[in-house]
N, C-alpha and C positions, 0 to 999 in steps of 0.2 A: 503615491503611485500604486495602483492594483495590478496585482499577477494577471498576468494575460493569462486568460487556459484557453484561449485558441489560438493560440503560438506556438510555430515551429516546434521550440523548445521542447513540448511537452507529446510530439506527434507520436514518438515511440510507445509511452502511455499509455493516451487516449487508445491507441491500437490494441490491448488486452482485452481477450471476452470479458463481456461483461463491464467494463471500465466507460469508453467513449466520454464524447465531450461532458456529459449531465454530473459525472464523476469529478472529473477534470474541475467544472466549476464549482463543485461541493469543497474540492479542497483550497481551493482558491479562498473563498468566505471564511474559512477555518478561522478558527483563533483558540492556542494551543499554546499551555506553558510546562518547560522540561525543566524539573528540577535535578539539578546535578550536569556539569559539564567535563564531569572528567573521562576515563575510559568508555565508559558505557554511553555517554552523551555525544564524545568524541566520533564516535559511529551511528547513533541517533541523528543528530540534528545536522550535519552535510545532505541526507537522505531524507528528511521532512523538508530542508529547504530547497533543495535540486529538482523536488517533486513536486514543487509548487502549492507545498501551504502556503496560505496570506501572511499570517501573523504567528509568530514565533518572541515568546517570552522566554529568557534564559534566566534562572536561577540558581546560583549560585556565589558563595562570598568566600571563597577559596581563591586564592594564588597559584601561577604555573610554578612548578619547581619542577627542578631538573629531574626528578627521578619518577615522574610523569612521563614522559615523552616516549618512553618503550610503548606504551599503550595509551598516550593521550594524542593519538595522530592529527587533530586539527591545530595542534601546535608546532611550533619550532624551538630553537636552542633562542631565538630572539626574545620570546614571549615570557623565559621565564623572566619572575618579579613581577607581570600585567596579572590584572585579576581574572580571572578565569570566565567569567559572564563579559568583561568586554572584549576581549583576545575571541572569545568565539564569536559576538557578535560582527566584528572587523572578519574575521574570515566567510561569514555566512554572505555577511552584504556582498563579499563580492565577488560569490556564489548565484545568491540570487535577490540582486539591484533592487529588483520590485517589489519586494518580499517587505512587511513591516516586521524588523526586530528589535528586541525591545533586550537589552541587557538589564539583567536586576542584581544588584551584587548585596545579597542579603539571605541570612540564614532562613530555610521555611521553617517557620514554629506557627506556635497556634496565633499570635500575635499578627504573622506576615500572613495566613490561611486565605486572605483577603484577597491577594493577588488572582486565586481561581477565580472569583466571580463573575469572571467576566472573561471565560475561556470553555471551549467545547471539550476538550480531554485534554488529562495533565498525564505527563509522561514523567517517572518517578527513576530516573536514572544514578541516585545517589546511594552511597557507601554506606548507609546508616540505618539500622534498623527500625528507629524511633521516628527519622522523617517518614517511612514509610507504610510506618501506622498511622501516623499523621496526614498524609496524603491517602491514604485508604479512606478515613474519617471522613476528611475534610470533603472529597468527590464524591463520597456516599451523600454527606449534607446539599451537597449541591445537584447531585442526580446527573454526575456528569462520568463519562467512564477513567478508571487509571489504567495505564499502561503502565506494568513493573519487572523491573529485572535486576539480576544479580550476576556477580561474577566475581569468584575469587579463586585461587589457587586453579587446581586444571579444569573449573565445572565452573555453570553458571544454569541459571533460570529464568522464565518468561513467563508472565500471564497476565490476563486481563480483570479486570473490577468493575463491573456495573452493579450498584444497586438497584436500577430499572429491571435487571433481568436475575434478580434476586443471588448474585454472588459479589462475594467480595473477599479479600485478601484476610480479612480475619477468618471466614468460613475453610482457609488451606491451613495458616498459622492460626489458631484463636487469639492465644497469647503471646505478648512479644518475651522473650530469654528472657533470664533474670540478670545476667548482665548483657544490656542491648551491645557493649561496646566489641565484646564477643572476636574472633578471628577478624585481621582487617588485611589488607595487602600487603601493608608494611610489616607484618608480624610471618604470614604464609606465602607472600607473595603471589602472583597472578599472570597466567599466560597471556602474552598481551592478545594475542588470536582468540581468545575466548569474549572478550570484551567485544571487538569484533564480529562473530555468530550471533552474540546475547543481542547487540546493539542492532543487527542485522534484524534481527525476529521483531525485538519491539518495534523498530520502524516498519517492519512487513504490517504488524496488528493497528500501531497507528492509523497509517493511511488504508486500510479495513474498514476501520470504523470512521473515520471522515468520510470517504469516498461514496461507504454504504455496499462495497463491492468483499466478498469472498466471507468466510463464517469463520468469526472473530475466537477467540482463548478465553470461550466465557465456559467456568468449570471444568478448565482442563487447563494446566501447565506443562511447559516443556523443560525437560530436564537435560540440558548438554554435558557430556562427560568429555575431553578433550583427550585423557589420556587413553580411553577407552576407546576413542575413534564413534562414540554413539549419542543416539537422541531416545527420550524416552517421554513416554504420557503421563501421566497423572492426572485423572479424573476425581473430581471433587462435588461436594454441592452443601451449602447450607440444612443442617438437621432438619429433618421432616418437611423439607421443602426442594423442588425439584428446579434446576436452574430454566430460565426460560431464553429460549435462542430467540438471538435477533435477527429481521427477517432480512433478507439478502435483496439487492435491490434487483427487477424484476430483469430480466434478460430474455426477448424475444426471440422466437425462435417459428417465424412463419416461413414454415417448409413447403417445396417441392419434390414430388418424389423424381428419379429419372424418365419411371414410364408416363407421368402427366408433362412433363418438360418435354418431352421428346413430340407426345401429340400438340403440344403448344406450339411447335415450332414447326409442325407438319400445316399446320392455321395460317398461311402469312397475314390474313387479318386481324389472328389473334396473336399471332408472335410475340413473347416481351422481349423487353431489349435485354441483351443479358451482359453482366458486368463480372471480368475475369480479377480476380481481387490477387492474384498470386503474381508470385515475382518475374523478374526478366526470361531466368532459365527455365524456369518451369514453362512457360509457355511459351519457349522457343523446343520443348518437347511435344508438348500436345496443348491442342486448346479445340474451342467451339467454333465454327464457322459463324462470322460474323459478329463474333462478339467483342466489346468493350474492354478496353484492358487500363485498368489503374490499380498498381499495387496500393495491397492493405494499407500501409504506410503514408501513402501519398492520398490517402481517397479525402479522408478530412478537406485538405487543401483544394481540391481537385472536384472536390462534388456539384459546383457548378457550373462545370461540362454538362451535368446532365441533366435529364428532363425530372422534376418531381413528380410531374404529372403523368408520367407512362410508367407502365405495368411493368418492371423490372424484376430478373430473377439474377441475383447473384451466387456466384463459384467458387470455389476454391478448390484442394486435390483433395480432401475428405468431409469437409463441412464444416469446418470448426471458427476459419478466420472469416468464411462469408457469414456465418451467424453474427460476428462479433461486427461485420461492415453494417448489417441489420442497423446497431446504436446510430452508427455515423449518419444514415439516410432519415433514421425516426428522425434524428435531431436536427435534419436538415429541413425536415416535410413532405417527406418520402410517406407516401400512404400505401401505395401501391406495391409494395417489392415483397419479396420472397426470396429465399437464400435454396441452393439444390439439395436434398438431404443428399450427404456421401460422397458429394461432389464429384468431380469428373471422373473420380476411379467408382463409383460407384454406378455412371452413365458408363464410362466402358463396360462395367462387369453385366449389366442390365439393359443396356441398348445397343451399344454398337463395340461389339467387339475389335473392330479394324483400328478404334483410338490406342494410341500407345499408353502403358499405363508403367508407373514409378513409385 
């Protein structure tokens, strides 16, 4: 069974500038494997599969033990003694049903490396320093990006690995310690809330780079300090070579200004239809005379109420979510539309003052 990505489910989503449905089905295709399912996976992979990746491989050949569960949240006091890849795949199915997940309960060494082949980005969520040059290697071999992070004692870090866009996890670390086995949890122990943040971000960069939307952690890492209360950068880049950014997927933006809108509608032959994309109360404040009202939210489901074929200008209170409604109509067959630049407070400020403005 395939992820739906034009299900309900996923309405809130699709609704992000820039995101809409073309996003929505990029992650759906996905096929993505996380090595490591303990803390940092534990907050990874509920959020890859709630967001409707298709395919999800877990990797991992570790067991629950009890002294997991402060920071291994997709678990229970039930779970310990189950292995760690199937315990999280039983909780992800029934998460998300239609989701293909694939539990692996096997160490990644150079031996298992195989498993990538046949995966768009590996998410490196494990305790170990040695998997994690391994998983740098292995993604670089395959031209596919890693998702990495850490988390021990009150700090943890996040960043990304493409060899397409010329950086990778050796260009931050060259070299791995001379003992990989180095501080572990069990030695400094670990705020389980850091695990949490770290796991938060990778999944943010994940679904970045599946979707194609937002500018991903290529030569730059983030550094969370928990006791510090802060977040900090680190910019990197491979000797004598300059990291290459990857291009963000395109996001329309065919504007109206207030003073063309205004003579638009002074035209009743040229009038477009106009579509108020904000919520209940807002436009029990102010709205357009005669206009369309379907919140942002609901427009996905609802877009065929309207005509594709008329000249459509969409609203909102400053510009930002009728840009973003833009996706929902291209992908509908919307040729004709246009969104207001600055939206109706910026028709107040510019055309009619007598609109109330918020």
């Amino acid at each position: 069974m395939a992820v739906d990505a034009g299900g309900d489910r996923f309405l809130r989503q699709r609704a992000l500038l820039g995101f809409g449905r073309p996003a929505q089905e990029r992650l759906a295709a996905a096929r993505i494997a996380v090595i490591g399912a303990g803390g940092l996976g534990s907050a990874v992979l509920p959020v890859l599969a709630g967001a409707g990746v298709g395919a999800i491989a877990i990797v991992d050949d570790d067991t629950v033990d009890l002294a997991n569960l402060h920071r291994q949240t997709l678990y229970t006091a039930a779970d310990v003694g189950r292995g760690k890849a199937e315990a999280a795949a039983v909780a992800l199915a029934r998460m998300a049903p239609d989701a293909e997940i694939t539990p692996l309960a096997v160490r990644f060494t150079p031996d298992t490396a195989s498993l990538l082949d046949d995966v768009d980005l590996v998410v490196d969520g494990s305790d170990a320093l040695a998997t994690r040059y391994l998983a740098d290697d292995a993604a670089a071999e395959r031209d596919i990006p890693l998702v990495w992070g850490s988390a021990l004692g009150w700090a943890g870090q996040v960043g990304v690995a493409w060899e397409r866009y010329g950086v990778g996890y050796r260009d931050l670390y060259p070299e791995p310690a001379d003992d990989l086995a180095g501080d572990t949890c069990s030695t400094v122990g670990v705020l389980p809330s850091v695990c949490t943040v770290i796991g938060g971000l990778m999944a943010s960069e994940a679904l970045k780079l599946l979707s194609g939307s937002g500018d991903p952690l290529l030569g730059r890492a983030i550094v969370y300090d928990a006791r510090r209360g802060d977040l900090r950068e680190i910019a990197y880049r491979r000797e004598g070579e300059p990291v290459r950014r990857m291009p963000a997927a395109p996001v329309p933006h065919e504007t109206v200004s207030p003073a063309e809108l205004a003579a638009l509608l002074g035209t009743p032959a040229g009038a477009p239809v106009l579509l108020d994309v904000r919520e209940d109360e807002e436009v029990a404040r102010v709205t357009l005379p005669g206009a369309r009202h379907i919140p942002l939210g609901d427009l996905e489901r609802r877009v065929g109420e309207l005509d594709p074929d008329a000249a459509t200008v969409v609203y909102c209170h400053l510009g930002v979510r009728s840009a973003h409604a833009l996706d929902v109509l291209a992908a509908a067959g919307f040729r004709r539309a246009r969104h207001l630049a600055g939206g109706i407070d910026a028709y107040a400020a510019q055309v009619d003052p007598a609109l109330a403005r918020y």
